[in-house]
C-alpha positions in Angstrom: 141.4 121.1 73.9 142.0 121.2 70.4 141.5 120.3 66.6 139.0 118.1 66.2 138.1 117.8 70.2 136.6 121.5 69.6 134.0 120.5 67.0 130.7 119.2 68.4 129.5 116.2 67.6 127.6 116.0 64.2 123.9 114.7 64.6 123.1 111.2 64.0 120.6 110.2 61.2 118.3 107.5 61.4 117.0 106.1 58.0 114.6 104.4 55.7 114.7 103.1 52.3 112.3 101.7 49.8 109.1 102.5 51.6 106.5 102.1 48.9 102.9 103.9 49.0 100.1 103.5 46.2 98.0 106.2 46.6 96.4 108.7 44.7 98.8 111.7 43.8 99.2 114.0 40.3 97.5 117.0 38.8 96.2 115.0 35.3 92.4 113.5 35.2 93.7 110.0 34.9 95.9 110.2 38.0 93.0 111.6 40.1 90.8 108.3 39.6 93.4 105.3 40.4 96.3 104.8 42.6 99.9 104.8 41.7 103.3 104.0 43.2 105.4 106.4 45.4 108.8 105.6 47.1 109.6 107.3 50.0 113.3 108.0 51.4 113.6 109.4 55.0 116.4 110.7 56.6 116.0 111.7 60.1 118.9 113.9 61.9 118.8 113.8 65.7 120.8 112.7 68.6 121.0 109.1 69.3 123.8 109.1 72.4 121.1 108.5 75.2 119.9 105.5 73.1 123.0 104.1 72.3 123.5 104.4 75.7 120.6 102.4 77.2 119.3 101.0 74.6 115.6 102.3 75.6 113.0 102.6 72.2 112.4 105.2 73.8 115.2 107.9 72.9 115.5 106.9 69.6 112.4 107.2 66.4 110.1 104.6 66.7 110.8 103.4 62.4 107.4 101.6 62.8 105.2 104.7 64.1 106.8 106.6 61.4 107.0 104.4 58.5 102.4 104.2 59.6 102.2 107.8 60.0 103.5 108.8 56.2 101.5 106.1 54.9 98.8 107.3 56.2 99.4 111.0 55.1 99.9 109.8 51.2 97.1 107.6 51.2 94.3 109.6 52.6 95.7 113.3 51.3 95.8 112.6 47.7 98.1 115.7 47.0 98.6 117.0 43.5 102.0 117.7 43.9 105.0 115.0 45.5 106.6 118.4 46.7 103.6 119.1 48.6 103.6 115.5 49.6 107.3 115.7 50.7 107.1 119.3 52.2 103.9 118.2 54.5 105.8 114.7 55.9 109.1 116.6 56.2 107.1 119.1 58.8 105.4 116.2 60.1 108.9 114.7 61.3 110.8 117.8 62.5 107.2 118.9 64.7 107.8 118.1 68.5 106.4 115.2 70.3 103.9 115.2 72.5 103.2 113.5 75.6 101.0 110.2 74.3 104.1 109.5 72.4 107.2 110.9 73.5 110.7 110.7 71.2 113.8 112.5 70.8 113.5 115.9 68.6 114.0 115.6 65.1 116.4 118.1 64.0 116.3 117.9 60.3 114.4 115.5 58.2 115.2 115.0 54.7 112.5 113.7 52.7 112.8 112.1 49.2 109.7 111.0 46.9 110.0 109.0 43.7 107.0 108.7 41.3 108.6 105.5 39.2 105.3 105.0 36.8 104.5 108.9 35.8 106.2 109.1 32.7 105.7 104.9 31.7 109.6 104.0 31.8 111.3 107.2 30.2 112.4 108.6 33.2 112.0 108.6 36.9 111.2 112.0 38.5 111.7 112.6 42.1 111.4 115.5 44.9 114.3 115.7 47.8 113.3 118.0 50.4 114.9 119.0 53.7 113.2 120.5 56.6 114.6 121.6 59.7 113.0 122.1 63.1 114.1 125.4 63.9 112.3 126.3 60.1 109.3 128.1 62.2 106.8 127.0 64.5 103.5 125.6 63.4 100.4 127.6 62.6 97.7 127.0 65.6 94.3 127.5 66.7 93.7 127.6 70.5 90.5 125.7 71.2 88.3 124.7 74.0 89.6 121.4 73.6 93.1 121.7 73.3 95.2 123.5 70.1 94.8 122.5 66.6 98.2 123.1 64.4 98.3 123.2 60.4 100.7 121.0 58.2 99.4 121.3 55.0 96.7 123.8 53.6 95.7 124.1 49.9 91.8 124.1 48.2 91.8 120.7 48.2 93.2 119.1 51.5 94.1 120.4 55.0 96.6 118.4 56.9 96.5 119.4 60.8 97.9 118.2 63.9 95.0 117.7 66.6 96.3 118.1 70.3 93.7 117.3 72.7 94.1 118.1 76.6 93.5 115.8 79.2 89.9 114.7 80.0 89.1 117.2 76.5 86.4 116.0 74.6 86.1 117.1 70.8 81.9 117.8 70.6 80.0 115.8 68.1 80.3 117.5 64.9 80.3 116.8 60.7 82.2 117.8 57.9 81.0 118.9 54.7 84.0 116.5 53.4 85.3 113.5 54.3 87.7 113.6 57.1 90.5 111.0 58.1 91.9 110.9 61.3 95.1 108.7 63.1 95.4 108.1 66.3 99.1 109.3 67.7 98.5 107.5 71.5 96.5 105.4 73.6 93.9 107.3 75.1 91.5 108.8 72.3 87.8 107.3 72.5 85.8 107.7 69.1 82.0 107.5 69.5 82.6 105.8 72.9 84.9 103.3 71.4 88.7 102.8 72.5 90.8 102.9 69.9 94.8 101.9 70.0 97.5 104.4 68.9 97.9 103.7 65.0 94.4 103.3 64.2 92.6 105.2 61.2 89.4 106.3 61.0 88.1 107.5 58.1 84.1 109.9 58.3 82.4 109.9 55.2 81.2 113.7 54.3 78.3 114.5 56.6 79.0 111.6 59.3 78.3 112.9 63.0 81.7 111.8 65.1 83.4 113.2 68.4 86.4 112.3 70.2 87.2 111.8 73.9 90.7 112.2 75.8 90.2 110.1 78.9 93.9 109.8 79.8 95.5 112.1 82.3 98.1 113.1 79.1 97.5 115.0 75.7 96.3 112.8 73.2 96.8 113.6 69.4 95.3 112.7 66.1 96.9 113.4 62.6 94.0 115.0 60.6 93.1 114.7 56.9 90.2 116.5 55.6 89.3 116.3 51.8 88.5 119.4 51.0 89.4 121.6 54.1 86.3 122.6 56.3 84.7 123.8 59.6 83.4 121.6 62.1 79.4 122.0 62.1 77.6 121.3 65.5 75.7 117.8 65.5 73.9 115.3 67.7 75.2 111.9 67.8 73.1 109.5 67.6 71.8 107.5 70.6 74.0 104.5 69.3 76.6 106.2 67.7 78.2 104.3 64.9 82.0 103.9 64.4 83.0 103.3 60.4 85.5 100.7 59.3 89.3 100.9 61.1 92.5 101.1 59.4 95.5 99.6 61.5 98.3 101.5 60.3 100.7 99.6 63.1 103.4 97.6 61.1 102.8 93.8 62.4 104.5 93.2 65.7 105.5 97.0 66.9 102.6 97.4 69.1 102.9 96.3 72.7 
């Protein structure tokens, strides 16, 4: 075979447009105390032929777990800078799946931030990063619970990834900050409680919380915690309470 039967196949990209986040996000005194807008622009490079093929959700990028999972990283991380912003969902997009919610491998995400309101109308600064899988693995901690993996680390926030093993239990513990946490699958229990994949819970600093994996898979929470900080043994409470919920599931994607 030759010409252009000897080339392979160039990866198919999967993308969205327009996704706005208000959040907090910018180094100034002003920016730190209110919310503003940020656009976000994904493009997400990967094979598609086994879902062309069968047309299965399943071998393709579920738009609606992503388009919940950067929200919830620019809402509760409040970085300083959209390049760390950008840099932190790119590796978010290219890590591997696990097994509470399986997908094809992201080969390369390309990931662009706009900040439309920083500089009132005169121009409209943005960051485009690109991030490819093969960039390096993923800083981890092997713990009696599973393996945690690092995103994101800087004085004021640590992004991790949190992979629980099955039947793990994460032991009641607090934070000196608060901590935000996302649920990846369906088989996390917080303080007792089931909770759905796409569901946010956000720990006040000090709050005594633990997590249990009950499924026969690895479970996984996206972690936030404002600023970063060790887990300090606790005792829950005999009626352990569970704070407010966030459902960061767009409106019809969860079955």
């Amino acid at each position: 075979m030759t010409g252009l039967g000897c080339q392979a196949r160039p990866l198919d990209v999967v993308e969205l447009h327009g996704l706005e986040v208000r959040c907090v996000v910018g180094v100034y005194g002003h920016e730190r105390t209110r919310t503003q807008a940020l656009v976000v622009g994904l493009e997400l490079h990967l094979d598609l032929e086994a879902a062309g093929a069968t047309d299965e959700v399943a071998r393709t990028v579920d738009y609606g777990r992503v388009v919940g999972e950067v929200r919830f990283l620019l809402e509760h991380a409040r970085f300083r800078l959209i390049e760390s912003a950008a840099a932190t969902v790119a590796r978010w997009l290219v890590s591997p799946s696990s097994a509470d919610a399986p997908r094809p491998q992201v080969r390369r995400a390309v990931v662009r931030i706009d900040k439309p309101d920083a500089l009132r109308g005169l121009a409209r600064p943005s960051v485009v990063l690109t991030r490819d899988a093969d960039d390096g693995v993923l800083p981890s901690v092997v713990t009696p619970f599973g393996v945690v993996e690092t995103l994101h680390r800087s004085r004021e926030v640590a992004v991790t990834r949190v992979r629980l093993s099955p039947g793990a239990a994460i032991a009641a513990h607090r934070h000196q900050g608060e901590e935000s946490e996302l649920t990846i699958g369906d088989g996390l229990s917080a303080q007792g409680r089931p909770l759905p994949w796409g569901t946010a819970v956000s720990w006040p600093a000090g709050a005594v919380h633990g997590w249990h994996n009950g499924s026969g898979v690895e479970q996984t929470l996206l972690r936030v915690a404002c600023p970063p900080s060790v887990d300090e043994p606790a005792e829950l409470p005999v009626t352990p309470a569970l704070p407010a919920t966030t459902d960061y599931a767009p409106a019809g994607t969860r079955s």
